[in-house]
N, C-alpha and C positions, 0 to 999 in steps of 0.2 A: 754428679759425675763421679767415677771413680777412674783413679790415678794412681803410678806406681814408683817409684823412686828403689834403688836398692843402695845396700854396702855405705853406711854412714861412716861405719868406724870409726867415730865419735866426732865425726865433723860436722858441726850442727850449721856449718856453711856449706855444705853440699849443694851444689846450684839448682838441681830438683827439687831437693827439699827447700832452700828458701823463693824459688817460684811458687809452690804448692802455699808453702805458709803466707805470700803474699798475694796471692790471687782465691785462693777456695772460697767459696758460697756456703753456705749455712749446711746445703743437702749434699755439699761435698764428702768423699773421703780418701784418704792416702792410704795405701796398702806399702808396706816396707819389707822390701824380699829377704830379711834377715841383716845379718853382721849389723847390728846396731853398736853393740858394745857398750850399753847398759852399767856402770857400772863395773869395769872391767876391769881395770888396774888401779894400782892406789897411787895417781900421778891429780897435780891438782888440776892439769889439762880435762881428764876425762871428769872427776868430781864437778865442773862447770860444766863441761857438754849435758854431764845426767840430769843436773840443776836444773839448764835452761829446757833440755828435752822435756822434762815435768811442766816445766811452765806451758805448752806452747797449749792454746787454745784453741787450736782447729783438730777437726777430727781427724784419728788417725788409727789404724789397728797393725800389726806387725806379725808376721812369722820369723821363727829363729833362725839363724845362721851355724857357723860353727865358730864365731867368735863371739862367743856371748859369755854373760857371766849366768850361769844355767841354776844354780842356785838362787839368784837375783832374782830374775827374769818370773822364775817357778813360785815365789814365796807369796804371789801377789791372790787375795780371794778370787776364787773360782766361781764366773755364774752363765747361766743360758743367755745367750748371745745370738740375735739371728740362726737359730736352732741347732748352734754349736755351744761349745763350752769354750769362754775365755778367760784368761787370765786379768783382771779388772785393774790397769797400774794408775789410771783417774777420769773424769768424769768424761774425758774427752781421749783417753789411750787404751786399746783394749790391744792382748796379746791372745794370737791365734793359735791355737791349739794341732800340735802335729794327727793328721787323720781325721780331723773333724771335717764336715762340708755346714759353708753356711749361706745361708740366702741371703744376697743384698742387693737391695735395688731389683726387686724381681729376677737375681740371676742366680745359678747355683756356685760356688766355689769350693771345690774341695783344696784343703790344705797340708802340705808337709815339710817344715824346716827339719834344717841341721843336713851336716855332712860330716866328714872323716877330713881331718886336719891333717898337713904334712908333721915329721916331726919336726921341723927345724921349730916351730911355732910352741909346742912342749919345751925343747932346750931354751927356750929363752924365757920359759916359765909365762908365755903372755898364752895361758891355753885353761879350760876350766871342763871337769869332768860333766858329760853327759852331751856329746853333740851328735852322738849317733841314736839312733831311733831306738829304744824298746820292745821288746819284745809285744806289750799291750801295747804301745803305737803302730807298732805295722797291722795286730789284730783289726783294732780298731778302723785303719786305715781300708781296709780287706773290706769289713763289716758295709761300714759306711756308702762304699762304692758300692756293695751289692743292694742297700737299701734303697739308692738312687738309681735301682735298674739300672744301672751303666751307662747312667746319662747324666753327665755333667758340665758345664757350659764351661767351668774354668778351670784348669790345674795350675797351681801359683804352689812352686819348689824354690830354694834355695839354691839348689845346683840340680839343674840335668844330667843327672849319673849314665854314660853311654861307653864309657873308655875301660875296655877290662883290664887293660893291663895297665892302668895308672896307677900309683902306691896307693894315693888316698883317694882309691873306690871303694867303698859299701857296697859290700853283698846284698844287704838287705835293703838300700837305696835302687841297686839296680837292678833287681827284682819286681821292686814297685814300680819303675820304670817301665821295664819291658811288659807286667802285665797292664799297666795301663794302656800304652802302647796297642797293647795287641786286643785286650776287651771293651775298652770304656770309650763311647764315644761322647767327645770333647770337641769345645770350638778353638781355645787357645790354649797355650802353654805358657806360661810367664815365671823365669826365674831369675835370678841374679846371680854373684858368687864370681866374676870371671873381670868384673870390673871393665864393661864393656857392653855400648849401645849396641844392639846389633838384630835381624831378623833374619832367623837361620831359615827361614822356611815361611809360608801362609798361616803356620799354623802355631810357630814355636819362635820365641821372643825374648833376649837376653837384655833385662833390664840393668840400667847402672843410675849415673847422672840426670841424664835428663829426665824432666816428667813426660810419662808416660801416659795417656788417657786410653785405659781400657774399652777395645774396638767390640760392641754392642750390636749384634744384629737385630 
């Protein structure tokens, strides 16, 4: 089964994440809709969340948020992954690559973390460069989708970019949005970022706390 949980921010008690760490199967996996917080600040609070996060032995793969520490997160070897590329952080945590799509469990999932931070989160110095997309990420993202014929069973974002006139909208977040939106036909939407369970629709699903077990037709 695959399962979703978002928004740790270094709380390695998150009550989705410890149902998932205490229930998973071998052929389990958790997908984490970003803001992990990896390594984030230099507080000896987050130094023990990274600790036990490394320990944890069941499997898990992550996309990025926009609190992450993106140089961290980024430094880890790169290999072919369910015929995407991820970031390799141990034998049981792999990090999912923004615009890549990867097969799992016989299903397709295309991927894209990161957002646009408010500034109060700069001013207080808890903020790290690189959470908006790329130039070769949106490419790629484009690419991708077109390779899959515009058929993909999952989209799994960090945040559902819809709001134009919020400050911290991405241009190029909401872009991606609206053409997915308009060309790519998807079965779900699955993102987090909003810190709240919630299903806006059949088709689009705002993860947080609880585990979530991705709906499979």
């Amino acid at each position: 089964m695959i399962y979703f949980v978002s928004d740790l921010h270094g709380n390695i008690n998150l009550k989705g994440f410890q149902k998932y760490l205490s229930t998973a199967k071998d052929d389990d996996l958790l997908i984490i809709l970003g803001d992990i917080c990896l390594n984030f600040d230099d507080t000896e609070e987050n130094r023990i969340f990274t600790e036990s996060f490394f320990a944890v032995d069941k499997k898990i793969a992550f996309i990025d948020g926009n609190h992450e520490n993106f140089a961290f997160i980024n430094s880890f070897p790169e290999e072919e992954w369910n015929g995407g590329t991820v970031g390799r952080l141990t034998d049981n945590i792999v990090f999912l690559k923004r615009g890549n799509v990867y097969n799992i469990q016989g299903k397709t999932f295309f991927v894209f973390g990161g957002c646009k931070s408010s500034s109060k989160w700069k001013e207080m110095g808890l903020w790290h460069p690189g959470e908006e997309a790329s130039e070769e990420e949106v490419e790629l993202a484009y690419e991708n989708i077109k390779k899959h014929n515009f058929k993909i069973d999952y989209i799994l974002t960090h945040k559902y970019e819809k709001n134009k006139q919020a400050p911290t909208m991405s241009i190029k977040l909401l872009e991606l949005t609206e053409y997915i939106e308009k060309n790519v036909c998807y079965d779900k939407w699955y993102c987090g970022h909003s810190h709240v369970n919630k299903k806006m629709d059949e088709k689009h699903t705002v993860i947080y706390d609880e585990l979530t077990e991705a709906k499979v037709k």
